[in-house]
N, C-alpha and C positions, 0 to 999 in steps of 0.2 A: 396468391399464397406463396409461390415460389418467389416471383419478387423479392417479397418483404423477407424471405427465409435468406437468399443472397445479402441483401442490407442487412440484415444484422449478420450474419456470417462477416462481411466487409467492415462494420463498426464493431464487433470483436477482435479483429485482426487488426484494427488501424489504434486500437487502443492498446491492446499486445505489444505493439512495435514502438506503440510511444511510452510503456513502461518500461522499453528497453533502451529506447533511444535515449531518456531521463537520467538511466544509468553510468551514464557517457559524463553528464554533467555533474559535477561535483566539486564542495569545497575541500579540503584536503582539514582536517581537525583530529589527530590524535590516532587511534586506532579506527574509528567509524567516522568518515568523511561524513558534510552534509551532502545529502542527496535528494533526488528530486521524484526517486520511485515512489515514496511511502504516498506521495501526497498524488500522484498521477494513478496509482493504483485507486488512491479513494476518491479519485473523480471519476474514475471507472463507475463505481459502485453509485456514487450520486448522482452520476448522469442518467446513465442508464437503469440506473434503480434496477430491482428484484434480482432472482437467481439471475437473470442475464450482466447483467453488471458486475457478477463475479466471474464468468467465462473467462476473460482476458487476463486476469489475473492467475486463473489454473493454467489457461495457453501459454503465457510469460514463464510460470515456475515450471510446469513441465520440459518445457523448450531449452532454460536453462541446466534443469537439471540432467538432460544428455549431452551435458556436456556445450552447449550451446555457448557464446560467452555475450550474451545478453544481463546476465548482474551486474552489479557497479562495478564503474571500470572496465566491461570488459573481460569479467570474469563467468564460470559455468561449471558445470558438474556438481559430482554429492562431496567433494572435499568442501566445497561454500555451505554444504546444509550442516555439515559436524565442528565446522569453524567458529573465529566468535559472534559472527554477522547470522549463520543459519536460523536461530529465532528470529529474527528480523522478515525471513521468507514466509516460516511458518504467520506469523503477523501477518504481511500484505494480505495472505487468505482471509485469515478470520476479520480483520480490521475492515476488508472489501463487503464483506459475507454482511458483519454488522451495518458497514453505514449500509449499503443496499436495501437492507431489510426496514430500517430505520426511517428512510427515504422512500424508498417503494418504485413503484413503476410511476413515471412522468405523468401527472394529470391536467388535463387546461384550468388555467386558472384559479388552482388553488391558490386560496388563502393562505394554508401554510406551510408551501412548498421552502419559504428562506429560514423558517424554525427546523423544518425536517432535516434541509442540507445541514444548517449547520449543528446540529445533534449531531445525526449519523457521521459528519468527520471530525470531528470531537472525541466521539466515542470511540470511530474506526482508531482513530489516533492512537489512543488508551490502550486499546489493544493491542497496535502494533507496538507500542512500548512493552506491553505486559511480557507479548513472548518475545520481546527483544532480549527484556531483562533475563525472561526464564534462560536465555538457549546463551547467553552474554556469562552469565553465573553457570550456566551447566561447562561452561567453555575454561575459566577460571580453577573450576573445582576439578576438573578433568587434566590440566598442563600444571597445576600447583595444588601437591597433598596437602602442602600446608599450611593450608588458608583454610577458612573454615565457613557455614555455608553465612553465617551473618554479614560475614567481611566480603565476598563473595557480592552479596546483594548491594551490597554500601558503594564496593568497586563497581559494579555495574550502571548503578544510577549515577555516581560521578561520573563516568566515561561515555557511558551510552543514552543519557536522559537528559538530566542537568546542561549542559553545553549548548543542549538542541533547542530547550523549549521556546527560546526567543524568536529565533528561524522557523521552526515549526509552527509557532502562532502568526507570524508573518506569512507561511505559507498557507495556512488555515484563511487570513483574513484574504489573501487574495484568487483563495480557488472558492472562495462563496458565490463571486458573480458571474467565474467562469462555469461555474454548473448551472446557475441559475438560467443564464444565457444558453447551455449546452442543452438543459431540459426542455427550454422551448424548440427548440433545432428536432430534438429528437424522438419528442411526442408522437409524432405523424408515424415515424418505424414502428416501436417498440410499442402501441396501442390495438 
């Protein structure tokens, strides 16, 4: 029992550190660069499946948010959560939270372990857009009275949606076989 309580403690941590280390990488695009946390957080979640698959993802924002500079770039603290990327944070949670739940715990040889993955980061996706846009337009309507909340929404999906979705389905189509591959690795822990 303790064992397997260190491995996962250690595949929490190694996945922590690779949503941080993701952060590093980056294309440069406008005000919200591409980056490679959204999609490392929702292999978190599909690898690992169940509440444990979101651990790393609380580990990462927590860490970040004292201050840590584990966000993109290089960046940490609560100026990142009230800025215009902080929904973007808020997202990795709920986005991890979903595909997890959607995916579930690793089972051998499911049938339909490659409909589960790829639902739950499809969907995790969705939602990390959703409060991308929420906390993107809360960021807008908070630096500019006046703009109003329509325009707000319009500007947010040109800048923080639209630009990505080609990159984002390209990273969709190739974290499919790395979870696929990641869930057979990591049945043997997390069962």
């Amino acid at each position: 029992m303790k064992d397997k309580f260190s491995i996962r403690l250690s595949f929490t941590s190694l996945f922590a550190a690779l949503i941080a280390v993701a952060g590093f990488i980056k294309i440069p695009l406008g005000i919200i660069p591409i980056a490679f946390q959204n999609i490392i957080c929702l292999l978190s979640g599909a690898i690992i499946g169940g509440f444990s698959g979101v651990l790393p993802v609380i580990l990462f924002l927590f860490v970040g948010f004292l201050g840590f500079p584990v966000y993109s770039g290089g960046t940490g603290g609560i100026s990142i959560w009230i800025g215009p990327t902080g929904g973007f944070l808020v997202g990795y949670l709920f986005g991890t939270l979903v595909t997890s739940c959607i995916v579930g715990k690793a089972k051998s040889n499911s049938k339909f372990e490659i409909l589960k993955i790829i639902l739950g980061i499809v969907f995790g996706s969705l939602i990390i857009y959703f409060f991308g846009i929420l906390g993107f337009s809360w960021w807008i309507l908070k630096t500019n009275s006046a703009i109003n909340l329509k325009s707000a929404i319009s500007s947010s999906l040109t800048t923080c949606v639209i630009p990505f979705l080609p990159t984002d389905f390209i990273k969709i189509l190739i974290s499919i076989p790395i979870a696929l591959k990641g869930r057979n690795l990591i049945f043997q822990y997390f069962n």
